[in-house]
DRENTORTOR-665576 format. One record per residue (C-alpha): residue number from 1; residue in three letters; z, x, y negated. Coordinates in steps of 0.25 Angstrom, whole numbers. Layout:
BEGIN
SITE   drenfi   kolke      up    east   north
SITE      NUM     ala       Z       X       Y
...
This chain:
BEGIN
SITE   drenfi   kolke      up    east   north
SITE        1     unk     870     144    -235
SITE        2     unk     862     145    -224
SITE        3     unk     848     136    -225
SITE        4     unk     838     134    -216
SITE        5     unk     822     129    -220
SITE        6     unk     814     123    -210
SITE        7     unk     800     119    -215
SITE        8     unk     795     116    -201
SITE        9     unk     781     124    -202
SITE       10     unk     780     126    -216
SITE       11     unk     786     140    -219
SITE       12     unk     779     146    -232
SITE       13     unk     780     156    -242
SITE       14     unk     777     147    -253
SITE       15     unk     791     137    -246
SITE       16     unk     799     147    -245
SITE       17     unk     798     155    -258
SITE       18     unk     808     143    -262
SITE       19     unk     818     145    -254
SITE       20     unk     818     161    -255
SITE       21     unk     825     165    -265
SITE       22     unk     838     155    -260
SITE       23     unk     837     168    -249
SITE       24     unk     845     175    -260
SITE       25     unk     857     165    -263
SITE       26     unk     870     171    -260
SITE       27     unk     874     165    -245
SITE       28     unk     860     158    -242
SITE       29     unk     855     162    -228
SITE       30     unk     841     153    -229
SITE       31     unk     831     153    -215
SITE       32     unk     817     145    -214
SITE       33     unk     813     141    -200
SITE       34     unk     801     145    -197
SITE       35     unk     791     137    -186
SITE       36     unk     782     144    -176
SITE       37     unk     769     135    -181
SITE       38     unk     775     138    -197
SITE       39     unk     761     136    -205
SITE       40     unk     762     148    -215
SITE       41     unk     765     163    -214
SITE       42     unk     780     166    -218
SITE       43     unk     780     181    -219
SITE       44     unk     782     179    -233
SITE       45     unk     793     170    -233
SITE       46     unk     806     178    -236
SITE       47     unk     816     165    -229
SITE       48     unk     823     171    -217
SITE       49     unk     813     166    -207
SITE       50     unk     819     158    -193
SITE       51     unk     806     156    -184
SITE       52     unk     807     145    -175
SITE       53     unk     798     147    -163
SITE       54     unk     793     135    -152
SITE       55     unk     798     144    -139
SITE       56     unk     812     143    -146
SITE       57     unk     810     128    -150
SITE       58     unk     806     126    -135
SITE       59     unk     817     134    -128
SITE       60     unk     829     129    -138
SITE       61     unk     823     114    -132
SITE       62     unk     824     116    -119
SITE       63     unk     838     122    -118
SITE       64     unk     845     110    -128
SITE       65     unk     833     101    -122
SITE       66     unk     845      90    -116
SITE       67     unk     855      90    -129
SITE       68     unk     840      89    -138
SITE       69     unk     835      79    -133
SITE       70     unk     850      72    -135
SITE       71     unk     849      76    -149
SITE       72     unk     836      77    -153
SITE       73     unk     832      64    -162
SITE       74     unk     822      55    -156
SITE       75     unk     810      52    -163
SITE       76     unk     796      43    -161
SITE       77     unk     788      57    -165
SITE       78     unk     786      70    -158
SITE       79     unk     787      82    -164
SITE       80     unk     798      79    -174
SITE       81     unk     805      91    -174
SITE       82     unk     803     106    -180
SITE       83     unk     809     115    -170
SITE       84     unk     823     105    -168
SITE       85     unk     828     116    -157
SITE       86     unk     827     129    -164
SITE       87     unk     833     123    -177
SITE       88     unk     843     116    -171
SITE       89     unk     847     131    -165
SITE       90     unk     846     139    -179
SITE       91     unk     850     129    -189
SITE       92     unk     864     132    -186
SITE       93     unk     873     134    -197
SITE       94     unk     861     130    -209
SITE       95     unk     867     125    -220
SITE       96     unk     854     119    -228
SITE       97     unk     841     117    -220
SITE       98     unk     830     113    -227
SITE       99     unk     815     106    -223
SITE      100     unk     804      99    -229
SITE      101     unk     803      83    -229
SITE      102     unk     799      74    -219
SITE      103     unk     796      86    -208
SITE      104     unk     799      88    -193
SITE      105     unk     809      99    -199
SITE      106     unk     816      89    -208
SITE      107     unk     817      80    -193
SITE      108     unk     823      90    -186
SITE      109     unk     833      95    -196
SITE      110     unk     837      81    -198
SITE      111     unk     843      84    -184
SITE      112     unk     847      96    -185
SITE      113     unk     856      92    -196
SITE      114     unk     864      82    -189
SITE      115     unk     868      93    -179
SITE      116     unk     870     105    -187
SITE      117     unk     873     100    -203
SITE      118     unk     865     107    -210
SITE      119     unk     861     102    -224
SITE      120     unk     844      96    -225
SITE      121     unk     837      99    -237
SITE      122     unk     824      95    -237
SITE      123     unk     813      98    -247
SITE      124     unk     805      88    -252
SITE      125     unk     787      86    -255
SITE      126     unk     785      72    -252
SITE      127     unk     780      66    -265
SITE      128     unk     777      52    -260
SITE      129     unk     786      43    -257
SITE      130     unk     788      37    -242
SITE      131     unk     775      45    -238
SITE      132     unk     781      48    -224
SITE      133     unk     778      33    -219
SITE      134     unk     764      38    -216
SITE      135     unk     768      47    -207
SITE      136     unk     778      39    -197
SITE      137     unk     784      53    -192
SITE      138     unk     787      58    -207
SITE      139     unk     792      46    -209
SITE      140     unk     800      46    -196
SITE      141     unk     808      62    -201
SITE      142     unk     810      55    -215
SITE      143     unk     818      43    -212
SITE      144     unk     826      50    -200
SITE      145     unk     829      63    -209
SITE      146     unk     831      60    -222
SITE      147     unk     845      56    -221
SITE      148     unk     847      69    -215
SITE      149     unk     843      77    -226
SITE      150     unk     852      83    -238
SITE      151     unk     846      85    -249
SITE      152     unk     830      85    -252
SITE      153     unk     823      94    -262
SITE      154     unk     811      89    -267
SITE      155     unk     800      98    -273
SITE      156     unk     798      91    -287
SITE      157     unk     803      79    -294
SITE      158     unk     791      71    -288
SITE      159     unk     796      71    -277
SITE      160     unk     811      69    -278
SITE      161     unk     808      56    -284
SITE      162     unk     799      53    -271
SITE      163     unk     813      55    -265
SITE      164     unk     821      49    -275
SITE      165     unk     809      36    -272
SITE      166     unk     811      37    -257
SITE      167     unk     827      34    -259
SITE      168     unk     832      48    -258
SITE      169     unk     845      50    -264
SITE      170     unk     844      58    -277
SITE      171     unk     857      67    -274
SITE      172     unk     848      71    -262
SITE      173     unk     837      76    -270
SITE      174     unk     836      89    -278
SITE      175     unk     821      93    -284
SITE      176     unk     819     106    -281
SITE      177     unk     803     112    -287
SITE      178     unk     797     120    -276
SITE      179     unk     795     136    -282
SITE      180     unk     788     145    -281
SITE      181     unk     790     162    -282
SITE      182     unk     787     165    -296
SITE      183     unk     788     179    -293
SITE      184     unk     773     177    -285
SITE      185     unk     767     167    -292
SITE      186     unk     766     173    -306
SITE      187     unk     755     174    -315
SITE      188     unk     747     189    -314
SITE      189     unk     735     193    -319
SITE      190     unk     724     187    -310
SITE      191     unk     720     196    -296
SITE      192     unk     705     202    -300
SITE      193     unk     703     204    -285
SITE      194     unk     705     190    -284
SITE      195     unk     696     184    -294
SITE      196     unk     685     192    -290
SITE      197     unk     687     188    -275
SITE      198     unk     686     174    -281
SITE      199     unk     674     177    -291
SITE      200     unk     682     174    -303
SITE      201     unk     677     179    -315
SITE      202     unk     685     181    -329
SITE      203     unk     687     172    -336
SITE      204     unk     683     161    -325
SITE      205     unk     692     149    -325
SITE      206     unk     698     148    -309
SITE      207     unk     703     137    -305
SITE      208     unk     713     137    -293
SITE      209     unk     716     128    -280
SITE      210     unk     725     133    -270
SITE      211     unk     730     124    -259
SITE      212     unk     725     117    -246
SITE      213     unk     711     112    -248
SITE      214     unk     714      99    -243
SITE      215     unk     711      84    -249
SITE      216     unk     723      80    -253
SITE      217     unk     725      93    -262
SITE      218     unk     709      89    -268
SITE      219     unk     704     101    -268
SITE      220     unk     689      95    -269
SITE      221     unk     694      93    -281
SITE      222     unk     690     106    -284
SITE      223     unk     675     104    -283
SITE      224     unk     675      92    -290
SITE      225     unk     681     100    -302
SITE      226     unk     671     112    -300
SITE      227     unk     659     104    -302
SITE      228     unk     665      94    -314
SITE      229     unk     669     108    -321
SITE      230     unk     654     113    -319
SITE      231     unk     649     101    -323
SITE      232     unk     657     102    -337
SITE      233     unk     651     114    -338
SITE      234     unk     662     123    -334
SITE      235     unk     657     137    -326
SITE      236     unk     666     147    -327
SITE      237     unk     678     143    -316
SITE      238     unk     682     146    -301
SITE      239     unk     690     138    -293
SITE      240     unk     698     146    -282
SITE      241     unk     702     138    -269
SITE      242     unk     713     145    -261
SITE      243     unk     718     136    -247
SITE      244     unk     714     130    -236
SITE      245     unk     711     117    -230
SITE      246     unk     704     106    -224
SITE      247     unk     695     103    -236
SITE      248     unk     691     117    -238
SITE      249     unk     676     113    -235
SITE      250     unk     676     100    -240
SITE      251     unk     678     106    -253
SITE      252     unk     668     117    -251
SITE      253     unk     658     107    -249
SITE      254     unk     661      99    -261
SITE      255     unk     661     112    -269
SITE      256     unk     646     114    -262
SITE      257     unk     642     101    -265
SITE      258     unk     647     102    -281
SITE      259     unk     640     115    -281
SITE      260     unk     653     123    -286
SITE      261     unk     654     132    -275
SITE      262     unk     653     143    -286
SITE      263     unk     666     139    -293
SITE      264     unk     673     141    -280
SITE      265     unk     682     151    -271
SITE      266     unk     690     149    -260
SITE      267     unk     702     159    -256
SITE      268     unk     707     154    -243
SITE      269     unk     721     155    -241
SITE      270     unk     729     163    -248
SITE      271     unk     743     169    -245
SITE      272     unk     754     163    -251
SITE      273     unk     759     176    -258
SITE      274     unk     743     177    -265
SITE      275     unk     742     165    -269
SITE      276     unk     746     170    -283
SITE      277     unk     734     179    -285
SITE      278     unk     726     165    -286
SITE      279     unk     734     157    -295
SITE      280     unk     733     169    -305
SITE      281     unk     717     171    -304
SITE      282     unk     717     155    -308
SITE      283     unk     716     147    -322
SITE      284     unk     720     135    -316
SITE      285     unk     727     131    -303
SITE      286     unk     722     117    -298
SITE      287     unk     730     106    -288
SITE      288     unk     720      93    -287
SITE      289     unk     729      86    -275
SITE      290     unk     727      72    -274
SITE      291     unk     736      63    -267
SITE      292     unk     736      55    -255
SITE      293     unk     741      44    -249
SITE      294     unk     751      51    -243
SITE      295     unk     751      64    -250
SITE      296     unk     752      70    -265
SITE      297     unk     755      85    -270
SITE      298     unk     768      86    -267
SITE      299     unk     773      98    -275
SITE      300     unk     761     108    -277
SITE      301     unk     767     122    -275
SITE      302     unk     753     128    -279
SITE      303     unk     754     122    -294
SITE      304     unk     767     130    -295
SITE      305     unk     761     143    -289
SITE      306     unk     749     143    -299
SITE      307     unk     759     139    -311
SITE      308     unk     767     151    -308
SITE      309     unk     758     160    -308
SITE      310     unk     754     154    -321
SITE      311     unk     742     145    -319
SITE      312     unk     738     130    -326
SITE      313     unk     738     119    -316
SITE      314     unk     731     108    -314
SITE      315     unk     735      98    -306
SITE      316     unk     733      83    -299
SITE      317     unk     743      73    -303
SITE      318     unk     747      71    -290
SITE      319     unk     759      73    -283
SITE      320     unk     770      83    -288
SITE      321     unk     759      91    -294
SITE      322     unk     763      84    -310
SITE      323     unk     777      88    -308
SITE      324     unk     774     102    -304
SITE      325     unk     763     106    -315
SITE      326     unk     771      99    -327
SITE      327     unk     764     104    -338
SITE      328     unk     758     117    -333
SITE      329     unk     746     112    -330
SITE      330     unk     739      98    -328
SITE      331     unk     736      87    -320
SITE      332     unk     724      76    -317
SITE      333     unk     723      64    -309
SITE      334     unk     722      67    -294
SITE      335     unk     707      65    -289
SITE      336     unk     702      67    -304
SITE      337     unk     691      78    -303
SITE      338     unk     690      76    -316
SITE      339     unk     701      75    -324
SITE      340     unk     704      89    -314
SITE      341     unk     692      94    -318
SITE      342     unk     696      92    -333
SITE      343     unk     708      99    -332
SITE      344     unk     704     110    -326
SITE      345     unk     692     110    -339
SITE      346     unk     704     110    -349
SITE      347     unk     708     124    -344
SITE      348     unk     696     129    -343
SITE      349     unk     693     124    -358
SITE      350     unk     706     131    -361
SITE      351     unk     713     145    -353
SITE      352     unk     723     143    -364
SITE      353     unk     728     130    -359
SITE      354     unk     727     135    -344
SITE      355     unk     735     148    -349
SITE      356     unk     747     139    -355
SITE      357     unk     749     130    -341
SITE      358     unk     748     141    -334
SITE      359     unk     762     147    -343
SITE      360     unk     768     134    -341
SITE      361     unk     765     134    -327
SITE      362     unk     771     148    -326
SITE      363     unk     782     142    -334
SITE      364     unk     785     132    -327
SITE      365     unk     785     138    -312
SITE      366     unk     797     147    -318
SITE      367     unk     804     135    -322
SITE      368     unk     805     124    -311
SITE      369     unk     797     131    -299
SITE      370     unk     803     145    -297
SITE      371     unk     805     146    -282
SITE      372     unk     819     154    -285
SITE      373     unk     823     146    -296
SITE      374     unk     820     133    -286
SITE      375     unk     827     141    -274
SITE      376     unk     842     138    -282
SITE      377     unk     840     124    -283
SITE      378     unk     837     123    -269
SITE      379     unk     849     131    -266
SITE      380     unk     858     120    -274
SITE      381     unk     851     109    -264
SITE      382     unk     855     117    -254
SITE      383     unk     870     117    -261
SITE      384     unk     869     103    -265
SITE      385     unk     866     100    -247
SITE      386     unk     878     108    -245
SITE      387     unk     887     102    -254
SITE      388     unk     889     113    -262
SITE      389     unk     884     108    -275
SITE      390     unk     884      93    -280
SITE      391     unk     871      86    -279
């Protein structure tokens, strides 16, 4: 079975830890396309690697210029395609390619398809239903792909039934859970050097945040919790920031203005394969996203991280994030500084408690987020494409 993954610029670490271990089925040759402009470092990834370069892009263009622009699909929007010309050259003889929804990449194997018969998979994040008619060229790729595509694997059961709710066929849907290594993220004894780098004392409650330090995600929730937790008379906690973003000094400013610069550290970014090293040195692990019009936490890969290596919890309810914590953690109203601030109270109140969700969280990752475990089911989607298994 020879699959190709095309995540336009998007190859990662913590994506391809997924699909790894399928590199071990017997008779599975598996290649990810990777683009010049690709967004992360992939040095790390063990997929065999197919870069796909502009001056190939450019050359392969002008030699099939004339029988292109015969073929090529019209469209009202420019840039449309993710390097249509060299796919078009090295897709020959895939079996199974796979892409994320509503993306150039989807557009352009769409096309590809029609001439080389390859079998589309596409995985599945969107959680709210008919978002693309806010975007007229997203909403352009999904109804003149769709059709196209074989089978789509959505990341949770959230999200299925947005498909199932959109009119998807339910033969045409298989929920697999996003995974991660468990083999990385497992709990060890907290990293000394770390915490002192951090100022953490023993015994100090550290609450963590990892993630982009954007809006949407509420991170200036994290202020507001500091000062509601001092003002409850609490002391003895740190919160630890990890992640970049646009509102990085917006929530400085508030944690100036709340005066709980004190309870603060910020860690930058921090490679993929480190990231373990925070969630052990944390009591609690904390996701306060919000959602948007158009936008809600669609799966939450950290949440899964911190409750492999074994640590509580606490999420908004927003989104996928209920589905994914179950009952390893808990949840509060999205915007509710409050009732967030409460919940992170309760553990302080009591390690015990915090101990016992972090063993379920553990507990759970084994059983429905194991990335090798998850890597079989995908490879039955991949059967089911190719009509070697019923549906």
């Amino acid at each position: 079975m020879k699959i190709g993954i095309v995540w336009e610029n998007g190859v990662s670490k913590w994506m391809s830890q997924m699909f790894e271990p399928l590199m071990e089925f017997p008779g599975v040759d598996m290649n990810v396309f990777v683009g010049e402009r690709n967004k992360f470092d992939v040095k790390d990834v063990r997929l065999n690697k197919h870069d796909l370069t502009h001056r190939e892009e450019i050359l392969l263009g002008l030699y099939n210029a004339v029988t292109l622009s015969r073929r090529a699909p019209r469209s009202p929007y420019r840039k449309m395609h993710f390097y249509l010309n060299s796919l078009d050259k090295h897709l020959k003889g895939y079996d199974i390619v796979e892409c994320h929804d509503s993306s150039r990449s989807l557009y352009t194997l769409a096309e590809l398809k029609r001439r080389k018969g390859f079998k589309l998979v596409v995985s599945y994040a969107e959680n709210i239903p008919y978002r693309q008619v806010f975007d007229d060229k997203t909403n352009y790729i999904k109804k003149s792909t769709y059709e196209m595509v074989d089978h789509f694997i959505p990341w949770c059961d959230t999200i299925k039934d947005v498909l199932l709710l959109e009119g998807v066929p339910p033969e045409k849907l298989t929920r697999v859970y996003t995974g991660v290594d468990l083999s990385l993220f497992r709990p060890e004894p907290p990293d000394s050097g770390l915490q002192d780098e951090f100022g953490i004392r023993d015994g100090e409650f550290t609450i963590l945040y990892i993630g982009k330090l954007t809006s949407w995600k509420g991170v200036h929730m994290l202020a507001y919790a500091a000062r509601a937790l001092e003002a409850k008379g609490y002391r003895d906690f740190r919160i630890v920031v990890a992640g970049r973003g646009a509102q990085l000094e917006n929530l400085k400013k508030i944690i100036a203005e709340a005066g709980v610069g004190e309870r603060f550290r910020f860690a930058g970014f921090i490679p993929y394969d480190k990231i373990r090293l925070l969630y052990n040195i944390a009591d609690v692990f904390v996701m306060p996203s919000y959602p948007t019009m158009t936008w809600q936490e669609q799966f939450g890969m950290v949440l899964v991280e911190a409750m492999a290596c074994g640590r509580c919890v606490i999420g908004s309810a927003t989104g996928s994030i209920p589905e994914v914590i179950g009952d390893a953690g808990m949840t509060f109203t999205p915007g509710n500084f409050f009732e967030f601030t409460e919940r992170i109270a309760s553990l302080m109140d009591d390690r015990g408690l915090a101990g016992e969700f972090g063993e379920r969280g553990r507990r759970r990752a084994e059983t429905l987020f194991d990335a090798r475990k998850n890597a079989e089911e995908i490879y039955d989607v991949y059967r089911k494409a190719l009509g070697k298994q019923k549906a």
